[in-house]
C-alpha positions in Angstrom: 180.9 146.0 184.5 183.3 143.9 182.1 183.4 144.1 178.8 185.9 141.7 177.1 185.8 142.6 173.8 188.2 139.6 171.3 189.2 139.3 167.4 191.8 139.3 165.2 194.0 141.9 163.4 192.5 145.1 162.5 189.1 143.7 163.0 187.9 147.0 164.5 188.1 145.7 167.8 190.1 148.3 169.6 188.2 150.8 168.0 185.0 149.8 169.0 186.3 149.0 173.0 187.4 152.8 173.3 184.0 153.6 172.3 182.1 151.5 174.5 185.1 152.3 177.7 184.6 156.2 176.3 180.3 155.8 176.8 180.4 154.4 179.8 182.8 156.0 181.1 185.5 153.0 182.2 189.1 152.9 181.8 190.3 150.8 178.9 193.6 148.4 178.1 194.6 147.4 175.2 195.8 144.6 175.6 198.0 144.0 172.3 200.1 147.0 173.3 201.2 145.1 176.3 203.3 142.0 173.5 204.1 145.2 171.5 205.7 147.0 174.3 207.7 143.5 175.6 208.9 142.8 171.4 209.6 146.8 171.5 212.1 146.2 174.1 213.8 142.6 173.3 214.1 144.5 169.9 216.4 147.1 171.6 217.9 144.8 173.4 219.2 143.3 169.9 216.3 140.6 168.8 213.2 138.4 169.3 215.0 135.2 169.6 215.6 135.4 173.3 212.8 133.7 175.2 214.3 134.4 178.6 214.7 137.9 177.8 210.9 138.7 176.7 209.6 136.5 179.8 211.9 139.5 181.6 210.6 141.9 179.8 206.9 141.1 180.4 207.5 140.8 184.0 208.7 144.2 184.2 206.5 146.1 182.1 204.9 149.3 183.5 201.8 150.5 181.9 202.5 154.1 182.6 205.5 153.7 180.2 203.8 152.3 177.3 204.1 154.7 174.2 200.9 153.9 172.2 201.8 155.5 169.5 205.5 154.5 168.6 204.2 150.8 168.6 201.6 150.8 165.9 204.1 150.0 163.0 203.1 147.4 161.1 206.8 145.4 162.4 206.5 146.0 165.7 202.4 143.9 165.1 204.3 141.2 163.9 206.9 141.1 166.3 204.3 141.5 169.1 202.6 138.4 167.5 205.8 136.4 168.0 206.6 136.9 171.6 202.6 136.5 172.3 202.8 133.1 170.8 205.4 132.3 174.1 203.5 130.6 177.1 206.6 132.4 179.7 205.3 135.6 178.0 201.2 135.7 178.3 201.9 134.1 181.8 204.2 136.5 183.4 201.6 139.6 181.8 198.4 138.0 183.2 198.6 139.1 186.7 198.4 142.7 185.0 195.6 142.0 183.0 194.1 140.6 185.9 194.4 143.6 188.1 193.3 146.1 185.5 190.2 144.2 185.6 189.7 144.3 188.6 189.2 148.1 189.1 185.7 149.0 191.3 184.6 150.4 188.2 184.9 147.6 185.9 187.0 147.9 182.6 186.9 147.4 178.5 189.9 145.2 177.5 190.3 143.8 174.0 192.7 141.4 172.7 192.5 138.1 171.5 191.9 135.9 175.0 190.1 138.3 177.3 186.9 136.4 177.2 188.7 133.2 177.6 191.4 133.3 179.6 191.8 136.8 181.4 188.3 137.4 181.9 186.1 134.5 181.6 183.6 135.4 183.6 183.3 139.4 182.1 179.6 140.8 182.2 179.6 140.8 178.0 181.7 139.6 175.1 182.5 140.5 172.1 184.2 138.6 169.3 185.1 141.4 166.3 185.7 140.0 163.2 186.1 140.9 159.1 187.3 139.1 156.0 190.9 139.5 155.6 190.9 141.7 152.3 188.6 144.1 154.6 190.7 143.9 157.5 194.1 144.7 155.4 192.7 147.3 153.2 191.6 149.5 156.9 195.6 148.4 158.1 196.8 149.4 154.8 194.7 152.6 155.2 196.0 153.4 158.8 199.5 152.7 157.4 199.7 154.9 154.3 198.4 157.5 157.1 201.5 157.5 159.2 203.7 157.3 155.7 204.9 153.9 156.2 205.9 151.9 152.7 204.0 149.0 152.5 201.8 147.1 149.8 198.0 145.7 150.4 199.7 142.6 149.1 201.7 142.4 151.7 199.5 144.0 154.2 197.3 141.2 153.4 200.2 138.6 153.7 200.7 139.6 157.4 197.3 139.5 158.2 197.0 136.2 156.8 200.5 135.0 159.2 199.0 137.1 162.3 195.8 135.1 161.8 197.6 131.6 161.7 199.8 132.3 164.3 197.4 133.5 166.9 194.5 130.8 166.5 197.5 128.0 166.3 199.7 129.4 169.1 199.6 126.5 172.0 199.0 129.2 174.5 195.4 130.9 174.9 194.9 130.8 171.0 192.5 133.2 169.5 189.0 131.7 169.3 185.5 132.9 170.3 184.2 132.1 173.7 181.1 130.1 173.8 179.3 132.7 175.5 180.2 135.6 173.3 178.3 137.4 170.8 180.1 137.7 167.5 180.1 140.6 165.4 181.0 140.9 161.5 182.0 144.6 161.0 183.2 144.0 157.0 179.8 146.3 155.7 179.8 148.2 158.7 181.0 151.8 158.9 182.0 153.0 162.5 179.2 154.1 163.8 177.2 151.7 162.4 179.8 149.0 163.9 179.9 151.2 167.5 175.9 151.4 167.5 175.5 147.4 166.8 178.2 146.7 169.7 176.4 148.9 172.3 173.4 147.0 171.5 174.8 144.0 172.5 176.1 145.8 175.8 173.1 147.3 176.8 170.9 143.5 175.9 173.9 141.8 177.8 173.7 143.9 180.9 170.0 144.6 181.0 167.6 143.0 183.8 167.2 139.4 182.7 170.4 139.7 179.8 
């Protein structure tokens, strides 16, 4: 079973895929870490602005190495957003994608074009979504957690870029499939958010679904 699970900046979408990988007991990519981990290293390599060099790095990239954790910063999302926008970049990490899928088990990956361009055909799919002002007041939440020093306002301001940038980006931009089930989690607490998205699992992969 495939679950592609899609939707935009702090939607609740990754959140809700580690639930559903976590209940059915399938391994689970995130699939945003993957840009994170390429701008992580052109950053240490001394800046974004070298196309060849994140096309490299995206070649290269080993899942085992990927440090979940040290790439949650709210500038390393937004540099993620800018290398994910290149064509060289999302081509070179598809092959990836396309083999974590491909486990006998099946897989949960989220992101912003699983159901449309890594796994079009998945058993179910999700598109996550919020209002803005909901989705940067959990960032700015999940932020003020880990001590960073940032503002809603400007929490809200990168949402707003990260939301322009993905669904205008030439390559695979962020839009719903046609065949996926969309799901608004702005009144929904998490379990109330997990319950409605295993619903829509267990109706999609039911006899008949």
């Amino acid at each position: 079973m495939i679950v592609a699970i899609d939707g935009p900046a702090a939607s609740g979408k990754g959140t809700l895929a580690r639930r559903i990988a976590t209940h059915y007991g399938l391994p689970h990519l995130d699939t945003g870490l993957l840009y994170r981990a390429v701008a992580a290293r052109c950053l240490a390599l001394g800046g974004l602005d070298d196309v060849g060099a994140s096309e490299a790095a995206a070649r290269t990239l080993d899942l085992s190495t990927i440090d979940a954790e040290a790439l949650r910063s709210a500038a390393m999302g937004e540099a993620a957003s800018v290398v994910a926008a290149r064509p060289g970049v999302r081509a070179a990490l598809l092959d990836l994608q396309h083999r974590f899928a491909a486990q006998e088990r099946g897989a949960v990956l989220d992101g912003r074009d699983i159901g449309t361009v890594i796994c079009p055909r998945a058993d179910v799919k999700l598109f996550v979504t919020a209002s803005p002002e909901v989705r940067a007041q959990r960032r700015f939440r999940e932020l003020g957690a880990r001590g960073a020093a940032v503002t809603f306002d400007d929490v809200l301001a990168d949402i707003r870029k990260r939301d322009e940038r993905d669904s205008q980006r030439s390559a695979a931009p962020l839009v719903m499939a046609d065949d996926a089930v969309a799901l608004d989690t702005s009144n929904l607490g998490i379990e109330e958010a997990f319950a409605a998205a295993l619903a829509i699992v267990m109706a999609r992969t039911a006899p008949g679904g």
